[in-house]
N, C-alpha and C positions, 0 to 999 in steps of 0.2 A: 253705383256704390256710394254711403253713406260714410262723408269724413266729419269729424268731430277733435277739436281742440281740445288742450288742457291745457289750463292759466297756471303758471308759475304760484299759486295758490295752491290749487289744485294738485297739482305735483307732489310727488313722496318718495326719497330714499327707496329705490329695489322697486318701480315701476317699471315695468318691459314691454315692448312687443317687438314684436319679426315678424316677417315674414319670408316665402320662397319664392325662387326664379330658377328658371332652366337656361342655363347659359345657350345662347343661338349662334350660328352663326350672320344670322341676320343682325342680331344684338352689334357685333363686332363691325361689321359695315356700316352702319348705323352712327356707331361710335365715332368711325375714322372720320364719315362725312363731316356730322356734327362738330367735331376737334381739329378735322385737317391733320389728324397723326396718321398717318400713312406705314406709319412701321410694320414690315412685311410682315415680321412675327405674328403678328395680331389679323393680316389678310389670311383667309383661307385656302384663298388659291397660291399661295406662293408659299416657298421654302426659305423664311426668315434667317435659320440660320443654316446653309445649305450643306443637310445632314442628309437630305433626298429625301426629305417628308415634309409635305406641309405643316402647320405647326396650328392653327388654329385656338392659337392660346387668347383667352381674355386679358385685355388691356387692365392694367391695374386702376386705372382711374373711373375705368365702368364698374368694379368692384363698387371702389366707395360712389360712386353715382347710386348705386343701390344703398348701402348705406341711406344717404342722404333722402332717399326715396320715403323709406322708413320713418326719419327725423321729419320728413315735410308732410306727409300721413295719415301716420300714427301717434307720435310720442315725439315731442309734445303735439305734431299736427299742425294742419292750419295755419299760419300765423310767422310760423318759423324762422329767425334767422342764423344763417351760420354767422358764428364768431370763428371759428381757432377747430382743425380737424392736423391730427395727427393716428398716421397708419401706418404701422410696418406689414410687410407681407411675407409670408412663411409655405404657401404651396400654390402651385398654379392651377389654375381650371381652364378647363377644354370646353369648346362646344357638346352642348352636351348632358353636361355636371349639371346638378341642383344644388344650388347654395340656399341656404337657411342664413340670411343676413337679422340680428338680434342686436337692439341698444335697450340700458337699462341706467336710469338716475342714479349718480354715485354721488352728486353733491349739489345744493341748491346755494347759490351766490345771489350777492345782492346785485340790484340792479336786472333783477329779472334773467339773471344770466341762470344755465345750468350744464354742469358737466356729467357726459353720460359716457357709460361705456359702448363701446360698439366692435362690432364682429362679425365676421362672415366664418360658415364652416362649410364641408361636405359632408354628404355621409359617413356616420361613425364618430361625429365631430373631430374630423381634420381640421385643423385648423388652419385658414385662409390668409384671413386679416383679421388686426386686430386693432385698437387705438382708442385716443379719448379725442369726445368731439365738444366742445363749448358753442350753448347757444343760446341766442335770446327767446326765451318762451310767448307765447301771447298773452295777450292783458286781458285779454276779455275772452270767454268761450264763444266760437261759433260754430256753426254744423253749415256742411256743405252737402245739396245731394247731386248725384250724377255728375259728380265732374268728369270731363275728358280733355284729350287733345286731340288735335285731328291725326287721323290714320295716316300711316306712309308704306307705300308698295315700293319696295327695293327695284331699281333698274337693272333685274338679272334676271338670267335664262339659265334656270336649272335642267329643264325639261329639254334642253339641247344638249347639256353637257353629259344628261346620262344617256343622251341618245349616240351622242358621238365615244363614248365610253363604249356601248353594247355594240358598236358597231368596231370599233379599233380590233377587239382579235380576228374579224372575218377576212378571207384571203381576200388581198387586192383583187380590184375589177380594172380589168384592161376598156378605157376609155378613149372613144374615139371623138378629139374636141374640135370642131368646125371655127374655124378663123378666128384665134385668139391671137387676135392680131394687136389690140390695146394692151396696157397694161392692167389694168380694170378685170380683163379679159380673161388673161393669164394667172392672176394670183390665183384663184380662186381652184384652176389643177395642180399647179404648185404647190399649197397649202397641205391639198387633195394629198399627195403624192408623197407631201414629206411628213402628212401624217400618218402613212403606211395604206389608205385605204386605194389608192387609184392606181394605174400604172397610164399616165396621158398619152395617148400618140396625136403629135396637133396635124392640125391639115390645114394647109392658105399658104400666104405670100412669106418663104423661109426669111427673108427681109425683114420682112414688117416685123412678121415674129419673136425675130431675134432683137431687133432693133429697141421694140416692149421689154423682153427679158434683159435688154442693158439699161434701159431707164429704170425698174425695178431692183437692179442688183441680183438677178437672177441666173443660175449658170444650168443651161440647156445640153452640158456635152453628153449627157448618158438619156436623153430621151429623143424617138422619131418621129423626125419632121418630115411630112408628105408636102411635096408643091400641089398645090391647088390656084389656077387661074383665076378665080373667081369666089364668091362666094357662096353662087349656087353649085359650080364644082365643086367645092370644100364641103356644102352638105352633102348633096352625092357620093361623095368618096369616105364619107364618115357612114353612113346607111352600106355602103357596098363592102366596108370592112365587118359589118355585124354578119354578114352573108357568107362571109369568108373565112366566120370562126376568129376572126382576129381580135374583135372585140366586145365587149359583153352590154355597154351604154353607149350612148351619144350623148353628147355635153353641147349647148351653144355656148358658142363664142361673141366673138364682135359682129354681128349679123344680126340681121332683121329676123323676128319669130316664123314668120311667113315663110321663108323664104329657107328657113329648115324642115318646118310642116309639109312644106311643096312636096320635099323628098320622103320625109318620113312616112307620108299618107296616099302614095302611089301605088295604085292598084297591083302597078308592075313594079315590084323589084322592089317596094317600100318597106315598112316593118308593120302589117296591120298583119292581124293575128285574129278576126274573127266579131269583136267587138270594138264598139263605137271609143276611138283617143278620147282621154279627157285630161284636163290638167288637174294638179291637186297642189295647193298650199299649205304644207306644215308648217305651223304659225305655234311658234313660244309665247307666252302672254305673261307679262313681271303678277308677281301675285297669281297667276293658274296654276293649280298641280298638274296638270296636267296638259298634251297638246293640244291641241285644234287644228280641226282641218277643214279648208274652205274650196268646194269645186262648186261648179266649172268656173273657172276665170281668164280662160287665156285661148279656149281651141273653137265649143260649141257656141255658138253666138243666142242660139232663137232653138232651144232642145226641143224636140218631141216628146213624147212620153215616153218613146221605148229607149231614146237617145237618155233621157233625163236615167232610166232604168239601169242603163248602162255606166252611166256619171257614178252612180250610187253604187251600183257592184264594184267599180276599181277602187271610189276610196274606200271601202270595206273592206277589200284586199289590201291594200297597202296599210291600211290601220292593222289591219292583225300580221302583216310583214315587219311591222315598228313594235309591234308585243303589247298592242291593246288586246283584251280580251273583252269579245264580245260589244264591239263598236256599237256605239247609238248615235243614230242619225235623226238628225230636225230637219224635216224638210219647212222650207223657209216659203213665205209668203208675207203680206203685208198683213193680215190676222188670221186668227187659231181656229175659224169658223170655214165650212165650205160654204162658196157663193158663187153662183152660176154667173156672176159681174165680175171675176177675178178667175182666170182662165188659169192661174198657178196654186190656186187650191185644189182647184179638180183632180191636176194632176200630183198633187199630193195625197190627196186621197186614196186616189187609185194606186199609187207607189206602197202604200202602208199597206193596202191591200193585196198588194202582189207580192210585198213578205211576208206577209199572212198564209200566201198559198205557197210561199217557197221559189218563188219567179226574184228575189233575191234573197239571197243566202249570208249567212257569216256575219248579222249586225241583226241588233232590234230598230225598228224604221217607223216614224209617227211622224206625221203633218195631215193636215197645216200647221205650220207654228210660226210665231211672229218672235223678231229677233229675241225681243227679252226674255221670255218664255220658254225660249228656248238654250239659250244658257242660264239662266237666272232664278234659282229653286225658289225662290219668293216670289217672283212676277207669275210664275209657273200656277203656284198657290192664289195669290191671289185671283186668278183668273179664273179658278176653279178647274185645274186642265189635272186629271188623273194621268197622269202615263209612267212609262218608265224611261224615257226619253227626257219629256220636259224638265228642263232647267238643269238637265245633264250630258245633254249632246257633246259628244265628240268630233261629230263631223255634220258641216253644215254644211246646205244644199243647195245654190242659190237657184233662182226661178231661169234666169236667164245668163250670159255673159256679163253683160254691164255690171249688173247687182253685183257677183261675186266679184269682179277685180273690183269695185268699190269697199265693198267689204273688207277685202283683205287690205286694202292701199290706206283703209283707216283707221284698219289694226296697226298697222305696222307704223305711219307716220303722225298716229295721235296718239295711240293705247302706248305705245315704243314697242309693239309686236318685233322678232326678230321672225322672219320668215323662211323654210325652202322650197323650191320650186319644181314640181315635177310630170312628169308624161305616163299618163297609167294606159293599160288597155293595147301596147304595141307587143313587141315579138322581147324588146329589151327596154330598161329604162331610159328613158330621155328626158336629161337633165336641163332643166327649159328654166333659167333662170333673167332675169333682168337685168341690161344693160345698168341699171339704178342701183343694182345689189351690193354690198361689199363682200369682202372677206369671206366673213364668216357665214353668211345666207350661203355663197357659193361651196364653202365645206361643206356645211349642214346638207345641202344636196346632193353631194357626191356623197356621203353618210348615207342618205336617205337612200340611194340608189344600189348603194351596196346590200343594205339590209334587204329590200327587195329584191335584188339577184341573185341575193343568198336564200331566201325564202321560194323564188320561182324554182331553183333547184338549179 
């Protein structure tokens, strides 16, 4: 963009310009950081004045920040200093609204000063704001071109919030949670439970258990608690109630992954249902429209091809269990090219080819692809990769174990990915989340799990 000053010379009585902005709600958080006004009003997510509706109103001082935008700009541009801004304000805007913010020279002062009118409207010319601003113009004309500032991505997860939204009216899922014996442990059904979505029955040492829900402040008297000796008996006994009709998931608790897998993945008596377990990470990303999903990370160590086949069929399932349509999968490798020296392009290859013949279903599937390329519609282009996959993938496929929990451990503790954690491929879902998790990762999965158990029927 090309700015250009006017010298207090240059200037004339009834000179104008404006321009428009869509009020955001990102604008508004933005706001608060940069000011430290925190007034709920202006946060979106709360009810400023508790009428039982968020209020998502604009801060009056982002108003005139637009203002000012205009004076530093356009008119006079460049050079600009504020002297003297006086505003009254007359209608609120919402996220949302488009303002037409307009100043115009009402008086030229000595000393290079000038007083302009200025004004914010809405459509129809509402009137917003309105006031007179005094400033010093510049002395000399300059032209700037391409100015900027650096970008800023908001540290928020919308992409969870509408998932936990689409998921709130489905009937609770009766959850059978293996040794939420921490408190770490326990929030996480808790939350589950009081957001309507889980009905918990824990299973481990009634003790301990209780012992977590009194460091927590938490009050256990309307949910069942099964003794388990152990906490391979607590997996056990959480598997043996999906059997019994009693419950619809299994949830890890305080326990080691393995040592819930043990029981899940028992020939006899476990919950395998015909295809190869794999885990899957729904991963929020601040700035993605959208989710991302990262398998295998947690179950297949070293896949096959027909195992890798299988990885890809469940996160394709559970993408279209969450209301993706028509999931696209990157299968991932270290580049976009097959080579007989890179034993995980082969089996890329042969993946995209086997949704070519319908050997997977419910996604479009292309690799090899290398990470950029595969999220990234410009690296995509630049590499000259035609697809409909590239630099659009929804769900990525790593080569092996390792890659994928690395992947996802550097979304989440460098990108500030929020993550949840799941078990695709059994008879029910198994909510396979990280000792490391908080809160809300532990919601987001029991979210996740429910959409899926509502989707299996």
């Amino acid at each position: 963009m090309r700015f250009r000053s006017r010298t207090w010379d240059e200037l004339r009585v009834g000179d104008e310009a404006s321009s428009e902005r869509v009020a955001s709600i990102e604008d508004f958080y933005i706001f608060a950081n940069a000011s430290g006004n925190l007034n709920p009003m202006h946060l979106p997510d709360f009810d400023g004045d508790c009428d039982g509706v968020p209020e998502a109103r604009a801060p009056a001082m982002w108003i005139g920040g637009l203002i000012s935008a205009v004076l530093g700009n356009h008119l006079p541009g460049p050079g600009t200093i504020y002297l003297n801004q006086q505003l009254h304000f007359h209608a609120p805007v919402q996220a949302g609204d488009t303002l037409t913010v307009t100043v115009r020279v009402i008086e030229k002062r000595g000393g290079g000063k000038v007083l302009l009118d200025t004004r914010a409207t809405l459509p129809g010319e509402v009137l917003v704001a309105c006031g007179i601003a005094e400033v010093r113009a510049p002395t000399r004309a300059m032209v700037f071109e391409d100015l900027c500032a650096p970008g800023l991505i908001l540290d928020r997860h919308r992409n969870f919030d509408a998932l936990l939204e689409r998921a709130a009216p489905l009937p609770p899922l009766t959850v059978a949670v293996a040794a939420p014996q921490k408190a770490d442990a326990l929030a996480g059904p808790l939350a589950a439970l009081k957001a309507g979505l889980i009905r918990p029955i824990l299973i481990g040492d009634p003790a301990l258990i209780r012992a977590a829900a009194a460091s927590a402040g938490a009050d256990l008297a309307d949910i069942e608690i099964i003794a388990a000796p152990s906490h391979a008996a607590a997996a056990a006994r959480a598997v043996a109630l999906v059997h019994e009709g009693r419950a619809g998931a299994v949830m890890k608790g305080d326990l080691h992954t393995d040592v819930l897998l043990r029981e899940v993945l028992r020939r006899d008596g476990g919950l395998r249902a015909g295809r190869r377990l794999s885990h899957v990470f729904v991963m929020d990303l601040p700035g993605r429209d959208r989710l991302l999903f990262v398998t295998d990370a947690a179950i297949n160590i070293a896949p096959d091809l027909m195992t890798k086949r299988d990885i890809v069929q469940n996160a394709i399932d559970l993408a279209l269990a969450l209301g993706v349509r028509e999931p696209k999968v990157g299968i991932l490798s270290a580049i976009e090219t097959v080579s007989p020296q890179i034993p995980s392009t082969l089996d890329a290859a042969a993946l995209s080819k086997m949704a070519d013949r319908e050997q997977i279903t419910g996604g479009l599937v292309d690799g090899p692809l290398a990470m950029d390329n595969a999220v990234d519609l410009g690296a995509a282009k630049t590499k000259g990769i035609a697809s409909s996959v590239a630099g659009r993938a929804d769900i990525l496929v790593a080569p092996n174990m390792e890659a994928g929990n690395m992947i996802a451990k550097e979304l989440t503790f460098l990108a500030r990915a929020q993550a949840g954690g799941i078990v695709v491929g059994a008879k029910v879902p198994v909510i396979l989340t990280s000792r490391a998790d908080d809160e809300r990762a532990r919601l987001v999965s029991c979210a996740i799990a429910v959409m899926m158990a509502a989707a299996q029927g």
